[in-house]
N, C-alpha and C positions, 0 to 999 in steps of 0.2 A: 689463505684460501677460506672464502667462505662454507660452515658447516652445515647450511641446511638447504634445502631447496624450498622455492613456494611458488606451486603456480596459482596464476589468476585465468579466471572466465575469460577475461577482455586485456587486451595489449593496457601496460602500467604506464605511465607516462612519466618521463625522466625523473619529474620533481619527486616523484615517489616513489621511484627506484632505488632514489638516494636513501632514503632511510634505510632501505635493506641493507648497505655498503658494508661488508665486513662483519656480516651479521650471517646473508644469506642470500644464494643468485636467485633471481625473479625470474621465472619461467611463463614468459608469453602464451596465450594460447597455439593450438597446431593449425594449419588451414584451414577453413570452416567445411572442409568437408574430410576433416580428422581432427577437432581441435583438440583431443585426448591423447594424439603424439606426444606431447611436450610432457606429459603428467608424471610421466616414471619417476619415482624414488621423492615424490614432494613429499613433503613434513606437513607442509600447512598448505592453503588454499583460500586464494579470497574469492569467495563465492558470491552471483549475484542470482538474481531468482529464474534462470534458463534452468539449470544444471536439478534433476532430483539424486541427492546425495543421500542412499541407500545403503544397506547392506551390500548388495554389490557393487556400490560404486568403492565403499570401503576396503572390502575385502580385493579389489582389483588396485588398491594403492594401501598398502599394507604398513608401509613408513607412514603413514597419515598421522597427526600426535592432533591438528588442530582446524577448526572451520572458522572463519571469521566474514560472517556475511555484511556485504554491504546495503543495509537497510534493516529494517524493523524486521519484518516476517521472515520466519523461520519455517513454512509449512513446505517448502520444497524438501528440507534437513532433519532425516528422522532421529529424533532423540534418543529413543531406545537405542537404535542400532550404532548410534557415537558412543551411547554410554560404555554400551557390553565390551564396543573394540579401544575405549580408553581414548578416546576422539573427544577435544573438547568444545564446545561448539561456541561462537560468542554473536552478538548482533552491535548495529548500531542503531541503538533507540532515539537516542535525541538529533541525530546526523540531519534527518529530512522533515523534522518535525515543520520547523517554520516555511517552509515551501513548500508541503504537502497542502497543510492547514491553507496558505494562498491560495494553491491550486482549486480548493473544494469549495470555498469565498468564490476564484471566479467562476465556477462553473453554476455554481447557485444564482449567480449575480445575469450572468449569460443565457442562459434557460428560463431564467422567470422571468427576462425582459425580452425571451424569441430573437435573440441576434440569429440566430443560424436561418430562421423561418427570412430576417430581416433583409438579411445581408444574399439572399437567393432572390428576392421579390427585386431587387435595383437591378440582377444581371440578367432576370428571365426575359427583359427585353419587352414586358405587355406594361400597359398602363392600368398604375393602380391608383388609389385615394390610401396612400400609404399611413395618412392620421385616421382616419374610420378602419383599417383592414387590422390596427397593430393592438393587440391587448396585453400591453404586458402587465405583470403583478408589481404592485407595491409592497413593499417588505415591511414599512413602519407599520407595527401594531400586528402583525403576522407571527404565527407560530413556529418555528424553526425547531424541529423534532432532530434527537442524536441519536444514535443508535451506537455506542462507546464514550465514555470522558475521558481518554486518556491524554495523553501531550501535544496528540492533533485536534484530536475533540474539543478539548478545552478553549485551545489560541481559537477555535472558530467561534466557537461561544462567546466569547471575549468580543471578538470582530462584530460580530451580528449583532451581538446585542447594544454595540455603539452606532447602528444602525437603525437600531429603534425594536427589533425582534424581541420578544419573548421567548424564552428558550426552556424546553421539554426535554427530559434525555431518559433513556432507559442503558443502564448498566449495574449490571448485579453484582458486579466486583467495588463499584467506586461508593466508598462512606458519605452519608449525607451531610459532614461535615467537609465534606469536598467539594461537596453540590453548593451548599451553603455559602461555602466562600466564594464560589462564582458567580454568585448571585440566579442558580440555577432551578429547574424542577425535578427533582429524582422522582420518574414514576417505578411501582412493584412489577410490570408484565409488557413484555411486548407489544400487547396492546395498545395499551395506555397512549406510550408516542405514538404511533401509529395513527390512531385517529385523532391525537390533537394537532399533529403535523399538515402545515401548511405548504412546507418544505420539510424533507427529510432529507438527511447527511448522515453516511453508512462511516463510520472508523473504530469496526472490531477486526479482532485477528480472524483468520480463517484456521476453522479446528471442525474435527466430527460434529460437532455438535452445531456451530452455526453455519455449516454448507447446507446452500439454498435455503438461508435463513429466511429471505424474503421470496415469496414464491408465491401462486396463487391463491393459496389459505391466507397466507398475511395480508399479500394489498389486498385484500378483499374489505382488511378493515381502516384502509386509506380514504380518508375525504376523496370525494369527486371532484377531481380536480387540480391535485396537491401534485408537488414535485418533486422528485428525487434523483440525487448525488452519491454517486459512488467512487472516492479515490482510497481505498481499501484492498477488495478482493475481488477479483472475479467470481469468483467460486462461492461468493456470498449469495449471490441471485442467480435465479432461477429464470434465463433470458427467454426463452420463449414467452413464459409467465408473465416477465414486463414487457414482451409486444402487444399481447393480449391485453394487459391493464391501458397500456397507450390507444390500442384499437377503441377499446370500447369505453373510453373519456375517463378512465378512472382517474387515470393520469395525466396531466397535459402538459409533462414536461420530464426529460431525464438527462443528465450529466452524467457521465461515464469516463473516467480515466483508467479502467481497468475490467478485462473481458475472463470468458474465461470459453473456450482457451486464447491464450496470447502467443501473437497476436491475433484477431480476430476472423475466419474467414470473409472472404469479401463477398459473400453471396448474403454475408449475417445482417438481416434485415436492419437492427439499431444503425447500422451504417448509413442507410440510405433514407432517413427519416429529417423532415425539417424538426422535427418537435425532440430528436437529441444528440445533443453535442457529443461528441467524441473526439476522447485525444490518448495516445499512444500509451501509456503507464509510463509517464515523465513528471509527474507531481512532485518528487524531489529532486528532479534530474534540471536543478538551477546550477549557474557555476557556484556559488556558495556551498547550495545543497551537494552537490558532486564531492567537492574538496572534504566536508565534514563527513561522507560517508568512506572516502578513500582512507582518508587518517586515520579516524576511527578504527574503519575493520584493521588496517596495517597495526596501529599499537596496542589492538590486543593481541594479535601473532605476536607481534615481540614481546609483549609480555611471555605470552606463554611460552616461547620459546627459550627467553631467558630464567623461566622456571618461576614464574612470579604471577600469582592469581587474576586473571583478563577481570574488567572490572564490570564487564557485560556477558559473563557468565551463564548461557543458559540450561546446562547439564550441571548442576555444583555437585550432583554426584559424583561424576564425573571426577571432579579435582583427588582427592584420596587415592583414587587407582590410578592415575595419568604415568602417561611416560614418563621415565626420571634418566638422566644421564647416568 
């Protein structure tokens, strides 16, 4: 008989139940209008970014020993409050990296060439001069402004600049020998990218400090004209703020694969705009990307469950007081 329970957010699918075998029963979610039936007496939990896993959500599942999210961000998972109850919390960083990074490529590639404005003008049924009406941007010799280098940051750097882009980044965390190797520009201030960007591409974490990073103070110091991608956080911008930038030209173009809140209402103005694309928060929801983030979050529960240190870690305080047999 298996010794642990673990439930998931979302029904496991065989291939990956089987890991559990003998280990631990997988506990489906309950009906979506109770999916917290199923939860009693879990150990671990594969979490995906619906669920905020709080003090009370801890303290209401008290066997809890481990979190193991499927994707990068961790800001629905309070770390304090995993710490205090001996919850260890793990992510998977490199799971969605390469399909995220695609995702934020097309959306950059989609919006500075107006498919969405394009693709409404052939069904709206009036006759147009669709070579004179189409102005999309050209990339070669354009500024491509980052706003994060990390492992999605990067592979788009990488992409663009075989592209012909120039690339700008501001990250406070990343060494200029990082930038270096990329052949990149580490600017000092948020500024900086900001107005050398031609395009900008948002891939920082959402934390207290960069909610509504982008808001109407910032693009205020965005070229006229310039376009921006966001497959990060919702919670990074400040949406009213970029209808406003879009109203009044600052911006002539936005990509969005993530809102905030998600999903988005449908009266939310970005929705019904030719000038931005919108797509669901699926930038690493490829079948590759899916598979590398199911594994992942599952072998760090089995690590941790077999008492052996998750190798994606992100309480390591945590580890020294953890549950022990």
């Amino acid at each position: 008989m298996s010794s642990y329970r673990v439930w998931a957010e979302r029904p496991v699918a065989s291939q990956y139940r089987a890991l559990f075998e003998g280990i631990a029963e997988v506990l489906d979610p309950g009906p979506l209008d109770d999916p917290f039936s199923t939860l009693s007496g879990a150990h671990a939990v594969i979490a995906s970014a619906r669920v905020r896993y709080n003090a009370e959500f801890m303290d209401w599942v008290p066997t809890l020993r481990v979190i193991a999210r499927t994707g990068i961000g961790i800001d629905n998972i309070s770390l304090s409050d995993a710490t205090a109850r001996r919850v260890l919390v793990c992510n998977a960083p490199d799971a969605p990296s390469v399909s995220t990074a695609e995702h934020a490529i097309m959306l950059i590639m989609a919006v500075t060439k107006h498919v969405k404005r394009g693709e409404r003008m052939l069904h709206d049924g009036k006759k147009h001069d669709f070579f004179s009406e189409h102005s999309g941007l050209e990339l070669e010799g354009r500024q491509l402004g980052l706003i994060g280098l990390g492992r999605i940051g990067g592979r788009v750097a990488k992409v663009m600049q075989g592209l012909g882009m120039r690339v700008v980044v501001y990250d406070p965390f990343v060494s200029q020998e990082r930038a270096a190797g990329l052949g990149v520009t580490l600017v000092p201030r948020l500024e900086d990218v900001l107005r050398a960007a031609d395009v900008l591409s948002i891939h920082a974490p959402l934390t207290p400090e960069t909610r509504r990073l982008i808001n109407a103070d910032t693009l205020a110091h965005m070229k006229q004209g310039a376009y921006l991608v966001n497959t990060a956080r919702g919670g990074l911008i400040d949406e009213p703020a970029l209808v406003e930038a879009l109203e009044s030209g600052r911006l002539r173009g936005v990509g969005l694969d993530v809102f905030d809140p998600e999903p988005p209402h449908q009266d939310n103005p970005l929705l019904h705009r030719d000038d931005v694309i919108c797509t669901p928060h699926v930038a690493g929801a490829t079948v590759a990307g899916k598979e590398r983030l199911w594994i992942t979050a599952i072998e760090q529960i089995l690590m941790a469950l077999r008492g052996e240190r998750p190798t994606y870690l992100c309480n390591p305080e945590a580890w020294d007081n953890r549950w022990r047999e």
